[in-house]
C-alpha positions as CSV (number, residue, x, y, z in Angstrom):
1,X,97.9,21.8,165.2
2,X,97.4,20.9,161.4
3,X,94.2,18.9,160.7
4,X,96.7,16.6,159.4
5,X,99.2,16.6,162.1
6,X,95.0,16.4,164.1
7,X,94.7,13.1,162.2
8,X,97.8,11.6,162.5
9,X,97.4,12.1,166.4
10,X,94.2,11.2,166.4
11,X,95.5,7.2,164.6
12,X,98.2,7.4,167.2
13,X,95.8,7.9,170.3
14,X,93.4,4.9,168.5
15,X,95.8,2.3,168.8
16,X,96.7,3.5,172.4
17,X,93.8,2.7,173.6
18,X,94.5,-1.1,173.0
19,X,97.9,-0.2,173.5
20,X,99.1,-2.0,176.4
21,X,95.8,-3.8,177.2
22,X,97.6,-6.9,178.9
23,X,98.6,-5.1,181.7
24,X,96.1,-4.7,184.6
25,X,98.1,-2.4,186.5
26,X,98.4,-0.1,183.4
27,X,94.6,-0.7,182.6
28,X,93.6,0.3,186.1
29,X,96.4,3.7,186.4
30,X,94.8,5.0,183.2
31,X,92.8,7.7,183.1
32,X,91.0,6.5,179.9
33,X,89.6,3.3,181.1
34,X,87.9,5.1,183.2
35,X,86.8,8.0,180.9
36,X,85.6,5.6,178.7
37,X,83.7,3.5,181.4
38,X,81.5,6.5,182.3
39,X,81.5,7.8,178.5
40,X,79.8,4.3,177.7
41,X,78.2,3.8,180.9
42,X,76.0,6.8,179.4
43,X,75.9,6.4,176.2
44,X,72.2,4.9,176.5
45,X,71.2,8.3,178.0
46,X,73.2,10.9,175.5
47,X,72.1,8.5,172.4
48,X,68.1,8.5,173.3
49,X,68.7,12.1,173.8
50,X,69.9,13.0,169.9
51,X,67.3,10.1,169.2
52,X,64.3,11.7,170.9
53,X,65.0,14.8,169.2
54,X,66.0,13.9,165.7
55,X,62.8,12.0,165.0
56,X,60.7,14.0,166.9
57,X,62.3,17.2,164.6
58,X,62.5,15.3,161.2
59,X,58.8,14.0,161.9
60,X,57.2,17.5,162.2
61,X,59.6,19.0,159.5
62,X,58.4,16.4,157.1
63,X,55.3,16.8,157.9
64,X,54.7,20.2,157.6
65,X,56.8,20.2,154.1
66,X,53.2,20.5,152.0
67,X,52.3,23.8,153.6
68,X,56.5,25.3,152.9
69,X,57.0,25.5,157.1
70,X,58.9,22.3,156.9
71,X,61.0,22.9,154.5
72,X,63.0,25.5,156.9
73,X,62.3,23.1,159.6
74,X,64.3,20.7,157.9
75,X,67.2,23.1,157.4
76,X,67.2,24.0,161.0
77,X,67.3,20.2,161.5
78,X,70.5,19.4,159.2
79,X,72.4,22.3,161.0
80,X,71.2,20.7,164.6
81,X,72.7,17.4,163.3
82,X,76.1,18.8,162.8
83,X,76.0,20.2,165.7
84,X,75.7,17.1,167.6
85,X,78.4,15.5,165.7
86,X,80.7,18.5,166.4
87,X,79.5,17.8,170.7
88,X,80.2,14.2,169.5
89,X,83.8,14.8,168.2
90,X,84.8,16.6,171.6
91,X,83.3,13.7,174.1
92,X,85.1,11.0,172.3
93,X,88.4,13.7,172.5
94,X,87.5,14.0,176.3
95,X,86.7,10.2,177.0
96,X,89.2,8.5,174.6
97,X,91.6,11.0,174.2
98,X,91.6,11.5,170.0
99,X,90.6,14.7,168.3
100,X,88.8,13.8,165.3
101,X,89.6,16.3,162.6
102,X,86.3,18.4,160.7
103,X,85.6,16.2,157.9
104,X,83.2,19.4,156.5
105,X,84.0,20.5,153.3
106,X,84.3,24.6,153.0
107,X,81.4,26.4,153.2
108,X,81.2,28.9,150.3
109,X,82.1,32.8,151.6
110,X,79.5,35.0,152.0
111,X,76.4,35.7,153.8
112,X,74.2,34.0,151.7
113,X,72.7,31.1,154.2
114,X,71.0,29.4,151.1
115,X,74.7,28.7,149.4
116,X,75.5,27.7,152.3
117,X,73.0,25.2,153.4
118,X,73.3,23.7,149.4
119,X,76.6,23.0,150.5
120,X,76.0,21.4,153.8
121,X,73.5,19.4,151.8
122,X,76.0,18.3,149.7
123,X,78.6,17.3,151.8
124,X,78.7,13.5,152.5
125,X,80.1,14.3,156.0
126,X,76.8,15.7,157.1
127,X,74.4,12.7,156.3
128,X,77.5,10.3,157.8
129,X,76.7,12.6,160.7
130,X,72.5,11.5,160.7
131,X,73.7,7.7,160.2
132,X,76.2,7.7,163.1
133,X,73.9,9.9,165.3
134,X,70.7,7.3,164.1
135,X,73.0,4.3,165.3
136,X,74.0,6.0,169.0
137,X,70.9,5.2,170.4
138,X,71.0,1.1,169.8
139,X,74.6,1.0,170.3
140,X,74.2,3.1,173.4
141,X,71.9,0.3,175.1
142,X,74.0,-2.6,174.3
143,X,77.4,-0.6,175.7
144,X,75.0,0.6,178.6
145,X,73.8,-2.8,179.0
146,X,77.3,-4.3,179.0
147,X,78.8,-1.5,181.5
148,X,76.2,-2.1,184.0
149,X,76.3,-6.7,183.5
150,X,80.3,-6.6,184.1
151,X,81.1,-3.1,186.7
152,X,77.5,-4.0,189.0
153,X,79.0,-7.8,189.5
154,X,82.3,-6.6,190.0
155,X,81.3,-4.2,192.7
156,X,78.9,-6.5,194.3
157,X,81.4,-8.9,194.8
158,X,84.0,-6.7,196.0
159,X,81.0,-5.4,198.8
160,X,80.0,-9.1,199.9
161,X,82.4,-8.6,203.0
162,X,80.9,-5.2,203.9
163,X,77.6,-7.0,203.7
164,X,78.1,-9.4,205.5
165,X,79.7,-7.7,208.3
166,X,76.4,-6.1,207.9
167,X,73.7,-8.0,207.7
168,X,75.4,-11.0,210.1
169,X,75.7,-13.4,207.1
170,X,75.4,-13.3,203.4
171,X,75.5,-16.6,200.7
172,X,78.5,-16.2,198.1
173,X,77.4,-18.1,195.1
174,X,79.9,-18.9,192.2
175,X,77.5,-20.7,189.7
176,X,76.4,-24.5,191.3
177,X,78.8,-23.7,194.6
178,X,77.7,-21.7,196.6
179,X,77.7,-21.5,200.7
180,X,77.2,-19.3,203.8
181,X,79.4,-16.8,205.1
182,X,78.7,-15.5,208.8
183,X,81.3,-13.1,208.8
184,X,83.5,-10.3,206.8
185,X,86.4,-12.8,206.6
186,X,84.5,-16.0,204.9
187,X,83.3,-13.4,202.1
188,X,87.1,-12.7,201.3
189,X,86.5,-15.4,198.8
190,X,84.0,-13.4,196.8
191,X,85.8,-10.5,197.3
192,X,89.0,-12.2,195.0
193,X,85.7,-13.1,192.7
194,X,85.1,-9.2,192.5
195,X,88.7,-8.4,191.5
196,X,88.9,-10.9,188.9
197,X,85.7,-9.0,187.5
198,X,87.0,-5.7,187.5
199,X,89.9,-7.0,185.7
200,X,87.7,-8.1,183.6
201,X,85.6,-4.8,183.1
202,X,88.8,-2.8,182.4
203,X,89.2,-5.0,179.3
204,X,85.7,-5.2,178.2
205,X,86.1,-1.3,178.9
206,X,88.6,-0.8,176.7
207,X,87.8,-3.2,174.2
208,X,84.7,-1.3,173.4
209,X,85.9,2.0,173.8
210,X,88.6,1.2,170.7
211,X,85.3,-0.3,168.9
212,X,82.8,2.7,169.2
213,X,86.6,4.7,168.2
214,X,86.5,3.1,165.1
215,X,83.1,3.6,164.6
216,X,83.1,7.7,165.4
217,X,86.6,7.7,163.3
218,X,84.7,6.1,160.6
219,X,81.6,8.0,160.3
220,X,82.7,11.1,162.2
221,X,86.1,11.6,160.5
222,X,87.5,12.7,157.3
223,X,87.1,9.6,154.5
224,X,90.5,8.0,152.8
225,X,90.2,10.6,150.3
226,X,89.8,13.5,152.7
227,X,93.0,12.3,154.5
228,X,94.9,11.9,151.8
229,X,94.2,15.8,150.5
230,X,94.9,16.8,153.6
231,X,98.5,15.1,153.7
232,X,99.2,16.7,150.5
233,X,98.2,19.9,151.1
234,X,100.3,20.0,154.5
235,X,102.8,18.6,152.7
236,X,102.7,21.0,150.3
237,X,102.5,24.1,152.8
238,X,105.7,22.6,154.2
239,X,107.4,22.6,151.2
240,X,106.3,26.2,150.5
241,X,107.6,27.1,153.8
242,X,110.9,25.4,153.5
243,X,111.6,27.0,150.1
244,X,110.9,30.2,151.4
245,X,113.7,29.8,154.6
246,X,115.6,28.5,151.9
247,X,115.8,31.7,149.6
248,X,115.5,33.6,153.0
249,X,118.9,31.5,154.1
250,X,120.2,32.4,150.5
251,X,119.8,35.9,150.6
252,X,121.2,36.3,153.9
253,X,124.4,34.4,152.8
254,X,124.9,36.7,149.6
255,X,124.6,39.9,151.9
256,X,127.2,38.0,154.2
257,X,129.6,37.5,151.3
258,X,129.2,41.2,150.2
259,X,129.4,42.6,153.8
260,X,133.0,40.8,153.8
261,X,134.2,41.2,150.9
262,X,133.8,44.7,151.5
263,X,134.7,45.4,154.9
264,X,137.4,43.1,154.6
265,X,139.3,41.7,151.5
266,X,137.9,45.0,149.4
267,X,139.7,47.6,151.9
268,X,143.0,45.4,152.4
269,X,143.2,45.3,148.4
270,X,142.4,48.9,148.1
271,X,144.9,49.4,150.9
272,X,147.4,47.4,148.6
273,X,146.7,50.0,145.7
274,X,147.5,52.6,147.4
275,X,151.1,51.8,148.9
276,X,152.3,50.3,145.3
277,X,150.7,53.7,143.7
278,X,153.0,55.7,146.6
279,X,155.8,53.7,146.6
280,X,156.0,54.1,142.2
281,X,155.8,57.7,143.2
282,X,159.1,57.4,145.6
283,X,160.8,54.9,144.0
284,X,163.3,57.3,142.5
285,X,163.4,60.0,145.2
286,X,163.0,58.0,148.1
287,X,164.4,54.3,147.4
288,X,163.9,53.7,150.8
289,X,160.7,54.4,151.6
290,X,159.3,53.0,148.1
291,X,160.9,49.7,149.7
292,X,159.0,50.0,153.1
293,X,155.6,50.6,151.3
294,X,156.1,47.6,148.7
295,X,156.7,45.8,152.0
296,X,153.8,46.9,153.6
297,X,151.7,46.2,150.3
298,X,153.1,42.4,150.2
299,X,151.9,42.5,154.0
300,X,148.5,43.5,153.1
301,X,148.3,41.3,149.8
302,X,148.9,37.9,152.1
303,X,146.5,39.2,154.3
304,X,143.8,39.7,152.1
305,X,144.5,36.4,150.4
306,X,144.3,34.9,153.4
307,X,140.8,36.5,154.2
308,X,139.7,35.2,150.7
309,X,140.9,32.1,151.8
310,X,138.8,32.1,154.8
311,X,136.0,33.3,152.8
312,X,135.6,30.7,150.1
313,X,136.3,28.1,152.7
314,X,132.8,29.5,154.2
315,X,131.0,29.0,150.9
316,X,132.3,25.7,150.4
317,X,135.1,24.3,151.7
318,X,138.1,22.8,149.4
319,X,138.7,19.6,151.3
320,X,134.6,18.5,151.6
321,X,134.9,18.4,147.9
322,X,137.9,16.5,146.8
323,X,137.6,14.2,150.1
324,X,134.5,14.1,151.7
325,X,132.8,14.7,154.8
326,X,134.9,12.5,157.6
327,X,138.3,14.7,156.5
328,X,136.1,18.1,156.4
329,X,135.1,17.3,159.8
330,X,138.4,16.2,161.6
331,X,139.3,19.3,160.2
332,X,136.8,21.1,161.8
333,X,137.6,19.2,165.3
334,X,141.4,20.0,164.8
335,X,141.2,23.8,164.7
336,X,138.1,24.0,167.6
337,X,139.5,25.3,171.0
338,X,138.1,22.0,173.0
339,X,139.0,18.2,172.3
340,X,136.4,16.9,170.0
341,X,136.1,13.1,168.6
342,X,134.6,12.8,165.7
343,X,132.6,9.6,164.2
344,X,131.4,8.9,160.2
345,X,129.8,5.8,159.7
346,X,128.1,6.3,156.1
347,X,128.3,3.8,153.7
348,X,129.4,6.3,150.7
349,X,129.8,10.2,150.2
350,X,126.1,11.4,150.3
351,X,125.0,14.0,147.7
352,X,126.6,17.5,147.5
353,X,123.8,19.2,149.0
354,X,123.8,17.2,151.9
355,X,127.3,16.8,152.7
356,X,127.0,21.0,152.6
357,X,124.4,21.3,155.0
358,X,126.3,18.2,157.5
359,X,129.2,20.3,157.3
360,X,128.4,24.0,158.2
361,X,125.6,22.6,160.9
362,X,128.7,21.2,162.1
363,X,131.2,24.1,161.7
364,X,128.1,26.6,163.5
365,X,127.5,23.9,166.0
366,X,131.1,23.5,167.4
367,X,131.8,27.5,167.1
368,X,129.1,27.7,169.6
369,X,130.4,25.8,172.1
370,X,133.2,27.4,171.8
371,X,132.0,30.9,172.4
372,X,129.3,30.1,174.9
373,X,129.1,26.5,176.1
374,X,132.3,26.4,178.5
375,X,132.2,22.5,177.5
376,X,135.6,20.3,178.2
377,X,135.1,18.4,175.4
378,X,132.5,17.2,172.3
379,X,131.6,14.9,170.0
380,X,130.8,14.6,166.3
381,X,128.5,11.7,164.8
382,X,127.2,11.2,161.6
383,X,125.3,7.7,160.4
384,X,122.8,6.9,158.1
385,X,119.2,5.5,159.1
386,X,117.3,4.4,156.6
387,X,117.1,6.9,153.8
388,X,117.9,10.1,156.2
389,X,121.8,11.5,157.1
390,X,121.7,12.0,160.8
391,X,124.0,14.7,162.0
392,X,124.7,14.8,165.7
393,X,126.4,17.5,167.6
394,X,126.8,17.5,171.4
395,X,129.1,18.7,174.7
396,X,129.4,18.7,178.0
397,X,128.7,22.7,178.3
398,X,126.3,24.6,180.3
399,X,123.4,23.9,178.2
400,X,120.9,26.7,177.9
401,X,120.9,26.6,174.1
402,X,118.2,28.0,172.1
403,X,117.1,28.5,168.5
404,X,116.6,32.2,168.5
405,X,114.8,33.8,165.4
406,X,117.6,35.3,163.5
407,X,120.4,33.4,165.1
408,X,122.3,30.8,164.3
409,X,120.9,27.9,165.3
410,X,117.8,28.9,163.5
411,X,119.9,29.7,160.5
412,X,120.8,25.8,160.7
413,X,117.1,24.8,160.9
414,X,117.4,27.2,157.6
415,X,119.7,25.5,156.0
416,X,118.4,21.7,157.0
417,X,114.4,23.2,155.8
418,X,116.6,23.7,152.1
419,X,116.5,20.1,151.4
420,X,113.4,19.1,154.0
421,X,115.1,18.4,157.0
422,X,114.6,19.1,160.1
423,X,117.2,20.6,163.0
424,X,116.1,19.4,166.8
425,X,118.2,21.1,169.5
426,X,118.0,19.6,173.0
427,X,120.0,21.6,175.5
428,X,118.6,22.2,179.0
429,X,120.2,24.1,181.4
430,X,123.2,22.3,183.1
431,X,123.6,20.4,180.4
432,X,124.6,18.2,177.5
433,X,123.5,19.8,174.8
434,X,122.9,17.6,171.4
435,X,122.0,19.4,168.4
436,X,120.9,17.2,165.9
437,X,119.6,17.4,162.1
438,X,118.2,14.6,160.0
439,X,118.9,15.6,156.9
440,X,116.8,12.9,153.5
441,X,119.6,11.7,151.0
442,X,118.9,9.5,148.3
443,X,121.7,7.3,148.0
């Protein structure tokens, strides 16, 4: 995973943890409310800890500076801090489910520890680090102090009927009423009491899980800035990548074009050139004969104009240019070997480009199913959402499809990547498969 694709998740996973906060049920199935409940339940304990030992270390580095022992001291120090924000990034993973991505700018190559420790000292991230690890201790005691008021009343309540039953009696006191239960079943009521509580703890839980997650998002994460670097160097690597399929999906295309031309058209016209050139040489002596080669050679000619035909409609096909995609496809459907219904709902012609890509993801798709999906039938849809052309593909078939590097479905995720968009194919075995591509247009 990207550290972008790391931080997206990670904004995803914060807003689940309110996600869905009305429901009790939910609340109490989840496995992070209760993470979280024992992540804050000790965060008094871990915070004193990094506490303890910051101000203890700092104190003696500082101290010490004047005779030059501190000064490494406080190195040793600044390195121990990140540390215990790195520990910090994988318990809020593990408790709240969201990975945090490094904020850390690069450290400088090299073995040189001085560079590097200039850098660290440098880096706004690592004194976001001290501050957030300076602020775990207080906020640790008031989430500490909160987990123990609400889950200890909770389960004291919920135990007054095993108490009672007991100790012969106990006194169930809601505020000013209060009275005297002699048995298990009189201190049912405060039992109800003790679920109403626990509801209540699950919310309070979550609530300040999703607040000390904004917190260690704020201080422990990447900054605006950061984020925003990230998203364009990822963005930028995936533009790299596509380009390079794209050429890739090029060149593989050309040495297509060649490989027929000259296994196919090539031979038949050379084939052609060489009955005409015999039957010239007959055509006094052998009237005849000079007839059957010119027929031959007019054979041969139709054939290799119709394999030129057949050719150029794989580059680009005749009828996608003068009338669009919905006739290109019907055609398509009309010459496949199973009944396929076809569906364009686009509000105009998209560009070129697109309407390229739609149509040979379309032409690959449905020559697969014929060859290995043993489908009855299929269907075609394209529609626009938004600014995207989404092409979808699907039968009845076995399933079982994959995209294989080097074959042809990938070479459709080749030719989506072209223009940046992106092929999904969802075939399990048994089946439907539905291939589908969204494919950007700017309308």
């Amino acid at each position: 995973m990207s550290e972008m694709s790391g931080s997206a998740t990670a904004a995803m996973r914060t807003r689940t943890v309110v996600k869905g906060t009305w429901n009790p049920v939910a609340l109490a199935r989840s496995s992070v409310t209760w993470r979280s409940a024992l992540y804050l339940g000790a965060s008094m304990f871990v915070g004193l800890a990094w506490f303890v030992s910051l101000v203890v270390g700092l104190s003696v580095s500082a101290a010490t500076v004047v005779i030059w022992v501190g000064i490494p001291g406080l190195a040793l120090m600044m390195v121990y801090w990140r540390f215990a924000a790195v520990l910090e990034r994988g318990m809020a993973w593990a408790a709240f489910g969201v990975r945090i991505p490094s904020p850390y700018r690069p450290l400088p190559p090299g073995r040189n520890p001085l560079t590097k420790l200039k850098t660290m000292a440098g880096d706004p991230a690592t004194w976001k680090d001290l501050l957030y690890l300076a602020l775990r201790f207080p906020l640790g005691v008031v989430e500490f102090a909160v987990m123990v008021a609400v889950w200890s009343a909770a389960g004291a309540f919920l135990a007054l009927p095993l108490i009672a039953a007991a100790e012969g009696g106990v006194e169930v006191s809601f505020g000013v009423v209060s009275f005297w239960a002699d048995n298990a079943f009189g201190a049912l009521p405060g039992t109800l009491v003790g679920v109403l509580l626990g509801i209540l703890g699950m919310y309070v839980t979550r609530g300040m899980a999703a607040g000390h997650m904004v917190l260690t998002q704020f201080l422990l994460g990447p900054s605006r800035t950061q984020v925003e670097n990230l998203r364009l160097r990822e963005r930028t690597a995936h533009l790299r990548a596509s380009r390079a399929r794209g050429v890739d999906a090029a060149e593989f295309e050309r040495r297509r074009i060649e490989r027929d031309l000259h296994d196919g058209a090539q031979q038949r016209l050379l084939a052609v050139a060489m009955d005409i050139g015999r039957a010239r040489a007959k055509l006094d002596e052998d009237p005849e004969g000079a007839r059957a080669l010119i027929e031959q050679a007019h054979s041969g000619t139709k054939e290799a104009i119709s394999e030129l035909r057949d050719l150029a409609r794989g580059i680009y096909p005749a009828i996608l240019t003068d009338r669009g995609l919905d006739p290109a496809l019907s055609g398509l459907a009309g010459r496949a070997p199973v009944p396929v219904e076809v569906q364009v709902d686009l509000p105009e012609r998209p560009p070129a480009a697109v309407e390229s890509i739609a149509y040979f993801i379309v032409a690959e798709a449905l020559a697969n199913i014929a060859k290995y999906a043993r489908a009855t039938r299929a269907g075609v849809r394209v529609h626009r959402e938004d600014s995207w052309v989404i092409v979808e593909v699907t039968d009845d078939g076995v399933g079982g499809a994959v995209a294989r590097p080097e074959g042809g479905l990938a070479g459709l995720a080749d030719r989506a990547a072209t223009i940046d968009g992106l092929l999904t194919v969802d075939s399990p075995v048994g089946g439907p498969t539905v291939i589908r591509a969204d494919l950007p247009c700017t309308w």
